[in-house]
PyMOL commands that place a pseudoatom at each C-alpha (Angstrom):
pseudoatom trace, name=CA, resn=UNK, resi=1, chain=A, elem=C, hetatm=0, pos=[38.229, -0.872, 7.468]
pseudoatom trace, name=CA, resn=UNK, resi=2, chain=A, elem=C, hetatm=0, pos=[37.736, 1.067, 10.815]
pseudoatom trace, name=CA, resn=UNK, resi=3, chain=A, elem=C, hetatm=0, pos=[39.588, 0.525, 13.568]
pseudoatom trace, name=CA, resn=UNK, resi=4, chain=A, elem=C, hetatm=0, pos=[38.729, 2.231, 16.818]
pseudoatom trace, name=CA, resn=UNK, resi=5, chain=A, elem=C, hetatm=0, pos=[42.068, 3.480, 19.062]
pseudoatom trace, name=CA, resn=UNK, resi=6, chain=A, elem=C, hetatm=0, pos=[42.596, 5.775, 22.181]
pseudoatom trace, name=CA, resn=UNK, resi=7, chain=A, elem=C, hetatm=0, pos=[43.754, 9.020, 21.762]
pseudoatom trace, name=CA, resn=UNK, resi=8, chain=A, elem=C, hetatm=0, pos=[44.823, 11.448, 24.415]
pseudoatom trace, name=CA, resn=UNK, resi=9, chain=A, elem=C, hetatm=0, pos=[44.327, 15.247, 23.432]
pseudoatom trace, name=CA, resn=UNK, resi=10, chain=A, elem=C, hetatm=0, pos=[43.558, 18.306, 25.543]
pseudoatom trace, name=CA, resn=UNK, resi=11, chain=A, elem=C, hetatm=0, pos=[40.221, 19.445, 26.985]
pseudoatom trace, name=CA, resn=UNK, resi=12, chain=A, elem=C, hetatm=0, pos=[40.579, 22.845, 25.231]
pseudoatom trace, name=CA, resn=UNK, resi=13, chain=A, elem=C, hetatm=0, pos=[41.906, 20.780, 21.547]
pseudoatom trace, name=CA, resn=UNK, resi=14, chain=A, elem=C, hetatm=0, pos=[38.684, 18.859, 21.909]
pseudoatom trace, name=CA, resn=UNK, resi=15, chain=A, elem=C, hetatm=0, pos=[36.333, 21.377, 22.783]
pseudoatom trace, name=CA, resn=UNK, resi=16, chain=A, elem=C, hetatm=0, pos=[37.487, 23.746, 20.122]
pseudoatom trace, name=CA, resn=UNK, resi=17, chain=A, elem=C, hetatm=0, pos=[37.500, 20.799, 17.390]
pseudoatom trace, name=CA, resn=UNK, resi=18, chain=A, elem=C, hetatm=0, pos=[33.567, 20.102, 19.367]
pseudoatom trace, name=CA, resn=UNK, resi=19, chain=A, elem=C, hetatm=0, pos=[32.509, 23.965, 18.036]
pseudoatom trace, name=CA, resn=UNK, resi=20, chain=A, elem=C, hetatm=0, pos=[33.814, 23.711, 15.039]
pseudoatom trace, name=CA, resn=UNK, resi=21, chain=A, elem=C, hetatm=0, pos=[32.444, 20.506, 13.857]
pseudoatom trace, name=CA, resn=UNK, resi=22, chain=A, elem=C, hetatm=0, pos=[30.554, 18.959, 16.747]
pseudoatom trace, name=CA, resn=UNK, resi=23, chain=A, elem=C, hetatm=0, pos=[30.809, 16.221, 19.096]
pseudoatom trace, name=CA, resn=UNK, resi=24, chain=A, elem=C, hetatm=0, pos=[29.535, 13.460, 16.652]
pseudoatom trace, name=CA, resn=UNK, resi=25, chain=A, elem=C, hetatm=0, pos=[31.913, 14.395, 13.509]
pseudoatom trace, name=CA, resn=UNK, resi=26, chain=A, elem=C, hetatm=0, pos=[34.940, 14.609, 15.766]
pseudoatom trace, name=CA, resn=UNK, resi=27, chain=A, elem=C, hetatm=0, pos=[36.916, 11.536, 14.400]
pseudoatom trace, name=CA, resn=UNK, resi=28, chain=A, elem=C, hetatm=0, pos=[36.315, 12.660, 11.018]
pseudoatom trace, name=CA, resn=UNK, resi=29, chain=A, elem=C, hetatm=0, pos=[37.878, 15.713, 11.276]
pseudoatom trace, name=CA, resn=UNK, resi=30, chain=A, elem=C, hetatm=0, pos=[40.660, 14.318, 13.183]
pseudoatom trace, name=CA, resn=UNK, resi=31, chain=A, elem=C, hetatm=0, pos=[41.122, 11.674, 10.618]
pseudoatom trace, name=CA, resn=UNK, resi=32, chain=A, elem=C, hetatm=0, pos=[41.262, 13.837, 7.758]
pseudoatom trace, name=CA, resn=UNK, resi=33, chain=A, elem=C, hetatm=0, pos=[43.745, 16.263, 10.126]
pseudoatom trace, name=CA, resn=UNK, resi=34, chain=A, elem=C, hetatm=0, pos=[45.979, 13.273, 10.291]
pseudoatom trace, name=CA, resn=UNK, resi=35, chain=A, elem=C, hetatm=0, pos=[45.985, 12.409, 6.639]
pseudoatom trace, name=CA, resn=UNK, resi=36, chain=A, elem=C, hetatm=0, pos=[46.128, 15.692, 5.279]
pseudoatom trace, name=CA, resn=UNK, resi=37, chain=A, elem=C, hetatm=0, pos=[49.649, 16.189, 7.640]
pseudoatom trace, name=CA, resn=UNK, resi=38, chain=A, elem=C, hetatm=0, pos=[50.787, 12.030, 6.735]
pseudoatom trace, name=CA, resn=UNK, resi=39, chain=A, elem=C, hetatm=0, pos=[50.303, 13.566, 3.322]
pseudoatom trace, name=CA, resn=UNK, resi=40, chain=A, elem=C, hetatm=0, pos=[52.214, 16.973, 4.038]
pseudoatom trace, name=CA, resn=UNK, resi=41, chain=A, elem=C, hetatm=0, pos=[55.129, 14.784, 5.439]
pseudoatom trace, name=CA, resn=UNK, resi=42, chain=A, elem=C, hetatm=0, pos=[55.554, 12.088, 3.188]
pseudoatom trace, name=CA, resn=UNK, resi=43, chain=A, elem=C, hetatm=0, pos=[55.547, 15.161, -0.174]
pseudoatom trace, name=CA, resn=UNK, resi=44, chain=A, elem=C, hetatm=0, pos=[58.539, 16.431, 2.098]
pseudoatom trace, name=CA, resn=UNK, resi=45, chain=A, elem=C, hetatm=0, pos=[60.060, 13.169, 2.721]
pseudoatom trace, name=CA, resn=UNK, resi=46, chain=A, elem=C, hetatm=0, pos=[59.882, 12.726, -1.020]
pseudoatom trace, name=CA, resn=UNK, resi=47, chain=A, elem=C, hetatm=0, pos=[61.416, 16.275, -1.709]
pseudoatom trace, name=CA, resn=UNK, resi=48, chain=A, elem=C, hetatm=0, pos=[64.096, 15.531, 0.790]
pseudoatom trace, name=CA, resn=UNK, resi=49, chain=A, elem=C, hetatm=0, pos=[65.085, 12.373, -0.877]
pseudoatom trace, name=CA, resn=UNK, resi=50, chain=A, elem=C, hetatm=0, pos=[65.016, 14.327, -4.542]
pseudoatom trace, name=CA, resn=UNK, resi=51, chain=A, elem=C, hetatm=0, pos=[66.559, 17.347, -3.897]
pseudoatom trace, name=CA, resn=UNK, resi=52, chain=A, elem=C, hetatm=0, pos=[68.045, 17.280, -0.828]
pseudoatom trace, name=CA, resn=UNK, resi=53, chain=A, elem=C, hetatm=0, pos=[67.968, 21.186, 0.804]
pseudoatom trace, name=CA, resn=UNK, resi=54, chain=A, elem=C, hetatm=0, pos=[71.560, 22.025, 2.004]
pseudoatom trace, name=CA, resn=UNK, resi=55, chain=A, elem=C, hetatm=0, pos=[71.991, 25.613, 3.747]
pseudoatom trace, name=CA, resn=UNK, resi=56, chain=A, elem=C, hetatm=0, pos=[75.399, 26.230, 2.370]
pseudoatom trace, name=CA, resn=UNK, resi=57, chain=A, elem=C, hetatm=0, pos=[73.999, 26.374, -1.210]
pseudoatom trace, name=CA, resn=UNK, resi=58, chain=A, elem=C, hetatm=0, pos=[71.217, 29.297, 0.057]
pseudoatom trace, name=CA, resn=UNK, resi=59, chain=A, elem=C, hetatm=0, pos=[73.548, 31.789, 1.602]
pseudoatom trace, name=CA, resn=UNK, resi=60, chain=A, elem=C, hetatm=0, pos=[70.678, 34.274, 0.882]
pseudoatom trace, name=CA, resn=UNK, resi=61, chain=A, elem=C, hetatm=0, pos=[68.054, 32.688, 2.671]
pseudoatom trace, name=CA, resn=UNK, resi=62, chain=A, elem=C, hetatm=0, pos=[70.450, 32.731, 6.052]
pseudoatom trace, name=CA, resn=UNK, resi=63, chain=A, elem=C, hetatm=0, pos=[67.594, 35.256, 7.527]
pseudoatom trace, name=CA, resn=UNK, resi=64, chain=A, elem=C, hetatm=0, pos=[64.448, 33.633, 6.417]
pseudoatom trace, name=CA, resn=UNK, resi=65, chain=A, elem=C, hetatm=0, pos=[62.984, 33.054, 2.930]
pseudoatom trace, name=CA, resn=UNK, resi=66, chain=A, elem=C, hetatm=0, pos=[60.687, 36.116, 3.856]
pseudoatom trace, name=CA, resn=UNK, resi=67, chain=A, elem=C, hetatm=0, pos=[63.078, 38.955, 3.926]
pseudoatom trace, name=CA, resn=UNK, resi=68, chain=A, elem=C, hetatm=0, pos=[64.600, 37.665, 1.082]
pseudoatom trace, name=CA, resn=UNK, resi=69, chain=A, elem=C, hetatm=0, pos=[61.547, 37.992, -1.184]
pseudoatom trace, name=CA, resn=UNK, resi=70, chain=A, elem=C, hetatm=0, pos=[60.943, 41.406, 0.700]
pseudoatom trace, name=CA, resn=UNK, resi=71, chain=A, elem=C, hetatm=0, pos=[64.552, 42.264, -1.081]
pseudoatom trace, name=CA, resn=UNK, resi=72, chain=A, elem=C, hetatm=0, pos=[63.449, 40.808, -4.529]
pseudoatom trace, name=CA, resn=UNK, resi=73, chain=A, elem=C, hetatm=0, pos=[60.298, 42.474, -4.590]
pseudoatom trace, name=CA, resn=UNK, resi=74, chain=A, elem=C, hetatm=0, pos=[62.013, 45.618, -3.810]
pseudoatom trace, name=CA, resn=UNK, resi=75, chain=A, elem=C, hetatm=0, pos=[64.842, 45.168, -6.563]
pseudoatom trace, name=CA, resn=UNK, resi=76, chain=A, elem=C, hetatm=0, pos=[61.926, 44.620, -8.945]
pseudoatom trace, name=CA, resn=UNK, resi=77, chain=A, elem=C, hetatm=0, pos=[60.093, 47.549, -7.803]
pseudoatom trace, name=CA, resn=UNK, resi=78, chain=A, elem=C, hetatm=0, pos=[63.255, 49.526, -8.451]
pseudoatom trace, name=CA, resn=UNK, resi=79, chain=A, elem=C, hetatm=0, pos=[63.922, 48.081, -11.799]
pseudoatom trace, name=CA, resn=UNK, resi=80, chain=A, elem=C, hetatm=0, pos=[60.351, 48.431, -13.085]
pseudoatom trace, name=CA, resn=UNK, resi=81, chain=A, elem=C, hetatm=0, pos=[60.334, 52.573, -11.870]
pseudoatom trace, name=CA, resn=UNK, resi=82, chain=A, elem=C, hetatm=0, pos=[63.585, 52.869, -13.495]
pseudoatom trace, name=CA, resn=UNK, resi=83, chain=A, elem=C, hetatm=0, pos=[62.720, 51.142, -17.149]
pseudoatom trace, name=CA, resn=UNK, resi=84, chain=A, elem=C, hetatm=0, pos=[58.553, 52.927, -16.934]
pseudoatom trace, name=CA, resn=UNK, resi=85, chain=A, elem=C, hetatm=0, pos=[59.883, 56.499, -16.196]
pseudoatom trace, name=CA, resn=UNK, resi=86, chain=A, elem=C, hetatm=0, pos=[62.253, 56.516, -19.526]
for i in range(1, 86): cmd.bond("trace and resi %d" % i, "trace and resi %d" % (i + 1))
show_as sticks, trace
zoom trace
């Protein structure tokens, strides 16, 4: 079942959902936006409740998850010239 509802959203948000999918299948994209991120929360909700993420435990992830797999990489790249060049 359907229900129609009034939604504010910007005159630039609309017009850029408008070229990318037209005027006419505008509530479908926006109602498979919204269930693709109710989705996206409730798997983190879930992950939260499971396993629940506590910084203290991750003192190596302080400055972002990024540079931290920057460092691995590296440490592999090191590891892998050291054991190929035997």
């Amino acid at each position: 079942m359907n229900r129609r509802t009034h939604v504010v959203l910007s005159d630039q948000l609309v017009k850029d959902i408008d070229t990318l999918v037209g005027s006419r299948q505008r509530s479908v994209f926006i109602t498979q936006a919204a269930e693709k991120e109710l989705m996206r929360r409730r798997q983190l909700q879930a992950l939260n409740q499971l396993v629940p993420w506590n910084e203290k435990d991750h003192p190596e992830l302080k400055q972002g998850a990024a540079k931290y797999v920057r460092k691995l990489r590296r440490e592999y790249d090191r590891r892998f010239k050291k054991v190929t060049t035997r």
